[in-house]
N, C-alpha and C positions, 0 to 999 in steps of 0.2 A: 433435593437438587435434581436437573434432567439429567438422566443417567449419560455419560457420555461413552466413547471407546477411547482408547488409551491414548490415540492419535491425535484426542478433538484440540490438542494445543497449535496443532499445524495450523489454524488460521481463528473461524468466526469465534463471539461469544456465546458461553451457552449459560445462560442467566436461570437463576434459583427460580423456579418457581413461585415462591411466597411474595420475590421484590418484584415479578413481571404482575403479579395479579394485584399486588397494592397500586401498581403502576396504570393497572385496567381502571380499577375501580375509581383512582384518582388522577384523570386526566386533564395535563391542564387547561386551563382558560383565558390564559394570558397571554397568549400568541394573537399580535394587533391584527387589525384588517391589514389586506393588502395594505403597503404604501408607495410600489413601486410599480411601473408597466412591465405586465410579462406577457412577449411575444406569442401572440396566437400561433396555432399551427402551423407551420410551412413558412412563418417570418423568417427574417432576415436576422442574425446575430446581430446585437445592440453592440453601437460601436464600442470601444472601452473606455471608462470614466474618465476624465484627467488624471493624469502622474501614472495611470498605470497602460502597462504593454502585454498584447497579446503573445500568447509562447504559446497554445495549441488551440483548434477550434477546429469541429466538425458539425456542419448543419443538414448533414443527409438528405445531399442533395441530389441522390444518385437516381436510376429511372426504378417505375416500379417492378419491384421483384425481384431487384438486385440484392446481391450481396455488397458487404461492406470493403473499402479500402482497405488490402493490407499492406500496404503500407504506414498506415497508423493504426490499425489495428489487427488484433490475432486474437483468433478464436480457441476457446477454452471447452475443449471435449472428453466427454465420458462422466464417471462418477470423482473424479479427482484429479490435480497435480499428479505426472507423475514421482513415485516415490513420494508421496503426500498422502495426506487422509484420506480414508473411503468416505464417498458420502460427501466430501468438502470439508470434512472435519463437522461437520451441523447435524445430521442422520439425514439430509433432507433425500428423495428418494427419484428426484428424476435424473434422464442423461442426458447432458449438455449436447448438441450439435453446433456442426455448422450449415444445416442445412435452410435454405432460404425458406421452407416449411415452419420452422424456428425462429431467425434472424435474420430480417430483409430491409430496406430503403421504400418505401410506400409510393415514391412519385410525387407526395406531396408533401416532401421535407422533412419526413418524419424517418426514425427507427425505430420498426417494431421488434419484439422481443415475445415470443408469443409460445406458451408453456400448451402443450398437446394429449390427448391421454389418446392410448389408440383400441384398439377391441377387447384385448386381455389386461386392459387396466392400467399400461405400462406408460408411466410419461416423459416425454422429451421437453427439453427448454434452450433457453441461449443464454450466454454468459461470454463475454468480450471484455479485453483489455486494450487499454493503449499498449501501442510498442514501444512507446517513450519509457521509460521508468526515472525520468531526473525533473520531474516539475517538483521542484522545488525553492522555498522562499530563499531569497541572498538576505548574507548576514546584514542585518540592519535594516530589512525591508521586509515584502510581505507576499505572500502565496496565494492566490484565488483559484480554488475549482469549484465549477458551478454549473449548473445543468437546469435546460425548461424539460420537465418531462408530465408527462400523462399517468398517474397509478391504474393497473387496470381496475377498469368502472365493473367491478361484483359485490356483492356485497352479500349477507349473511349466509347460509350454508351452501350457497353456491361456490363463495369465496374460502370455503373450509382449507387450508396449507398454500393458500399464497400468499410470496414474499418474495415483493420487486426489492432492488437497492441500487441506489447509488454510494459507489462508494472507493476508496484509495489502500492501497496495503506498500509498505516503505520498500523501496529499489532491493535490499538483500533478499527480500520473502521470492523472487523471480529464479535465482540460480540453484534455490535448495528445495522447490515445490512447496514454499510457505513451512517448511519444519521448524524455523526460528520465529514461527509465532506465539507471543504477541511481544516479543520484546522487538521487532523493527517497526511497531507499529501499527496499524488498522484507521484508519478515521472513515466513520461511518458519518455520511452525509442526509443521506434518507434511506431508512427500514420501514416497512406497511407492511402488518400481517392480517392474514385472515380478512382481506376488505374491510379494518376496520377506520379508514379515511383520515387516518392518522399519521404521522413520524416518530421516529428515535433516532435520534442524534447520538454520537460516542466515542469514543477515545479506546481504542482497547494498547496496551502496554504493560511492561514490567515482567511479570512472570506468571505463569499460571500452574495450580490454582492459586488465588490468594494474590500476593507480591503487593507491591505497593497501588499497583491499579484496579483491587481488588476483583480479580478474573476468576470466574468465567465470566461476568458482569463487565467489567470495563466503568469506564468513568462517563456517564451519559443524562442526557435529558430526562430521560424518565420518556411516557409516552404525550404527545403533545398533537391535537387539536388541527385537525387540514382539514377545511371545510370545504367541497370542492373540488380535493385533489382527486378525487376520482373520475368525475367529471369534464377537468377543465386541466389548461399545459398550469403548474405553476414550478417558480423557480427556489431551487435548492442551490447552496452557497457553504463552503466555509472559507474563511479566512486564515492564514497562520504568519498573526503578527511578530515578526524579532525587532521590531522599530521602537518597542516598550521594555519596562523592565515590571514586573515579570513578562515573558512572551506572553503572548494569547491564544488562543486556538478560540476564533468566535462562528457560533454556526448562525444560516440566517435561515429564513422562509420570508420569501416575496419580501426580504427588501429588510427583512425586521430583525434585529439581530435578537433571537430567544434563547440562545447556552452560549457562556461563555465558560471554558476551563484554560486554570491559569497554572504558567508552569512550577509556578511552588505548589502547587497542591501534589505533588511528587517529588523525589528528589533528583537531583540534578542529571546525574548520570542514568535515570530512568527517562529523563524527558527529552533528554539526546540523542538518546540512542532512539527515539519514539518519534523524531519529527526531524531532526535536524538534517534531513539527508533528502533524495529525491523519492516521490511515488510515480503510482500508476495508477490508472485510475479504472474501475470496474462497474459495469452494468449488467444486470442480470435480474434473473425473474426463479427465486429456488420455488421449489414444489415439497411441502413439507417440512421435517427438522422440529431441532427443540423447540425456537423462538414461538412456530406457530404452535407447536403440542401446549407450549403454557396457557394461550390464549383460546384451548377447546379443541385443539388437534386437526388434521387435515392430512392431504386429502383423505375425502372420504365418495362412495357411491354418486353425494350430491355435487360434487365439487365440480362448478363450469368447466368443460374444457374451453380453450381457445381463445380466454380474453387478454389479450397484451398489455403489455405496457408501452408508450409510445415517446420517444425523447426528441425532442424537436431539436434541440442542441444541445455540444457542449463545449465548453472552453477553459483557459488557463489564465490566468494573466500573472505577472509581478509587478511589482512596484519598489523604486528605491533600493537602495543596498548597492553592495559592490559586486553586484552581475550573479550571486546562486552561490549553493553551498552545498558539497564544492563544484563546479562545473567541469564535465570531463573535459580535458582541453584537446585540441585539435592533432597536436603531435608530440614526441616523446620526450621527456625531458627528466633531471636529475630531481630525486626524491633524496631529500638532506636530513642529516638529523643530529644527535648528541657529537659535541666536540668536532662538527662541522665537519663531516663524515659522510659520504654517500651511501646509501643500500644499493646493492654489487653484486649481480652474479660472478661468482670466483672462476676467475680463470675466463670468462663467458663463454662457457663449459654449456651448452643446453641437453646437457643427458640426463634424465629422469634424473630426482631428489641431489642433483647438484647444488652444494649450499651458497644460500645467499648469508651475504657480508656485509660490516660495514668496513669502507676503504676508501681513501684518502679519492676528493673528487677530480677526474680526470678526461671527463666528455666523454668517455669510449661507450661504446655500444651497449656494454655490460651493465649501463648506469642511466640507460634511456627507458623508462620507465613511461607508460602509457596505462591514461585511468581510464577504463571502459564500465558498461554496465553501470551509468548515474555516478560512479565512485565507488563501486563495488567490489571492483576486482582489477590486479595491477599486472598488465604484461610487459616483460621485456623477451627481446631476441624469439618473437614469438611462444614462448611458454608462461605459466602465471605461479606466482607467488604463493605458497602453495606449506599448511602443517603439514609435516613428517606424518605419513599414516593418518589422517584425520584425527591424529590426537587432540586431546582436549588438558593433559596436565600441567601444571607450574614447569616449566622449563624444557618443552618440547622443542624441537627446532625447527626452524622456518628453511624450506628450499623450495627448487623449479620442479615444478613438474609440468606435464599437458594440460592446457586446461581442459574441464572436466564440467564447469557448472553443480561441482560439489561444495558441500560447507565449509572444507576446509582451504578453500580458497578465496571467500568471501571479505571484503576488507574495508571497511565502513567509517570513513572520517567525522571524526568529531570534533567540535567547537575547540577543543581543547589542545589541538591537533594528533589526536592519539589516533589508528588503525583499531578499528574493534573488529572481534570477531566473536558472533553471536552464536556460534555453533560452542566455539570451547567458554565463555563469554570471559575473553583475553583480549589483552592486546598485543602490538607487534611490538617486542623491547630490544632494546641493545643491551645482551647479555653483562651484567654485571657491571653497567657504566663502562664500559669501555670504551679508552679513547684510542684504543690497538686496531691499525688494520688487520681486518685476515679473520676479525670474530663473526662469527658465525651468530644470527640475530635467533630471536626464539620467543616462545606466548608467554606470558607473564599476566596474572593478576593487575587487572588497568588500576592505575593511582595517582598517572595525572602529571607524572616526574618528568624530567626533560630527557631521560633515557628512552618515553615513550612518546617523544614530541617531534611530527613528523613533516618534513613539509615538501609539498606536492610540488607537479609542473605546473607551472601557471602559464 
């Protein structure tokens, strides 16, 4: 196995060496010719297909040498999340800036992403996220992110520990520095290491090590065949269908659907908690890490500095469904649940670990509940919903506290309509079936009961 630190569950995969090198050795050949048109450099974003609707796009179209919008995006610096892994949880070995040295708009539609080594060996890169965290598919319809981008064109020991990616990690991984990885989630879109003019596609989920998505590996493609993509923009795609039974999660290149993973191939409550909610979406260029150590290690002495990676766009779309799942709504409204009961701050008392209740529903203020953070996290009277002590045992109790962008405030709707929360990995219960006002709610072992059946503002 690549040896990891005790951290590495905070986000990437770090794959057995034995499955990466049978994955070297047998690369597939079944990935069709192009069959789609993808937008030369500095084009213009393809309008969207019929039935579906654009929800984000950026074609970097800024002057050259600029930095990027933050208003949609936010830049990810140093060697980690803080309170996250070192290193990004990977080993990989450079620090992220935001300096347009790193991360810049070209002038001619592009963003570069451009990994640096400077006199003492030391290398800087760039790594950016949407600010969005809720692209996400609505029940009964379907999620597109997709990107034309450039791998950078190196190739043999020049290209020794590089590793571009496009890719999304689920809305709760944003409050807790990715520590509840991988059970929110990972969908990796495109991974290239080591210049070798290739993809891997992935799923990472469940629990690591091991779990049902077998991690540090994840559920993926294996290594697959871009002939080109070093060279030339092509486009990367996944789909994440709930319009089927089983859902889909299908990946594409230039147009061709080549992985499809299907949500039985895990169980129900792993593949929920792994898609059903909003992401973000990430691009970045690491320098080093397990992935490329399997494939002959990097960097080394040879290794080019300065060759980019270049993304001509990116976009979102949906299609179909009843508008997102679940979409934070606009303003504050009553969150209902067993024996038709409100969740209530008591008294609407907002002093630290004031407890919340369930109590008979009444409009007041105490009961205006607002989902922020994709569906994340629930404020009322300005404070957020919030375990006792970051507990994590069978019957802790749930109060207000400040919010904090800690774990134990994190609160994550599912299909089911349960509150999960991946830190204690509970859910939000109404103590003991009660249909008494004045009970005080608390984390419970999720099992799906209508004590843990919660329903939002719409």
């Amino acid at each position: 196995m690549i040896a990891d630190s005790p951290a590495a569950s905070a986000r990437r995969r770090r794959r057995p060496f034995g499955r990466l090198i049978m994955a070297a050795v047998a690369v597939s050949a079944t990935v069709a010719a192009t069959a789609v048109a993808v937008p030369s450099a500095g084009a213009s974003i393809p309008p969207a297909p019929s039935g579906w609707n654009t929800v984000f796009s950026d074609d970097f179209t800024g002057p050259a040498g600029s930095g990027l919008n933050t208003g949609d995006w936010r830049y990810d610096t140093g060697t980690g999340y803080p309170g996250g892994a070192a290193n990004w949880g990977t080993g990989e070995v450079e620090t992220m800036t935001s300096s347009t040295q790193n991360v810049y708009q070209d002038g001619n539609g592009n963003l570069v992403i451009k990994p640096l080594r400077d006199g003492n060996g030391n290398w800087t890169s760039g790594r950016v996220e949407t600010q969005r965290t809720d692209f996400a598919a609505p029940a009964g319809g379907k999620l597109r992110m997709e990107a034309s981008l450039q791998q950078p064109n190196v190739s043999g020991a020049a290209a020794a520990g590089y590793w571009p990616a496009f890719w999304a990690l689920g809305a709760g991984a944003r409050p807790v520095g990715a520590t509840n990885w991988p059970s929110i989630g990972e969908i990796d879109m495109m991974e290239d290491i080591n210049g070798r003019s290739s993809e891997f596609a992935t799923l990472h989920c469940g629990s690591n090590p091991g779990g049902p998505c077998n991690e540090t590996t994840g559920i993926g493609s294996g290594e697959r065949a871009c002939g080109g993509c070093q060279t030339g923009f092509h486009q990367y795609a996944v789909e994440y269908d709930r319009s089927v039974s089983p859902e889909h999660l299908r990946y594409y290149l230039d147009g061709n659907n080549f992985f499809t993973i299907n949500a039985n191939q895990v169980d129900a409550n792993t593949w929920s908690n792994a898609v059903q909610h909003g992401f973000f979406i990430i691009l970045n260029v690491a320098m080093g890490g397990g992935f490329p150590a399997a494939f002959g290690g990097g960097p080394t002495g040879s290794t080019q500095s300065g060759v980019p990676m270049l993304v001509d766009y990116v976009r979102v779309l949906t299609s179909g469904g009843g508008g997102g799942n679940p979409p934070p709504p606009s303003g504050g409204g009553a969150i209902t649940g067993y024996a038709g009961l409100c969740l209530d701050d008591r008294a609407a008392d907002t002093t630290n670990f004031n407890p919340v209740q369930v109590y008979t529903c009444n409009g007041t203020p105490a009961q205006q509940w607002t989902v922020v953070e994709a569906g994340s996290t629930l404020h009322v009277l300005g404070k957020c919903l919030d375990i006792n002590g970051g507990g994590t045992a069978n019957g802790t109790k749930v109060d207000l506290y400040d919010c904090n962008n800690t774990a134990a405030q994190v609160w994550i709707p599912q299909s089911n309509g349960s509150l999960y929360n991946p830190q204690s990995n509970k859910c939000l219960d109404d103590t003991g079936w009660s249909a008494t006002p004045g009970t005080q709610v608390e984390i419970w072992d999720c099992t799906g009961g209508s004590n843990q059946q919660w329903h939002l503002p719409s």
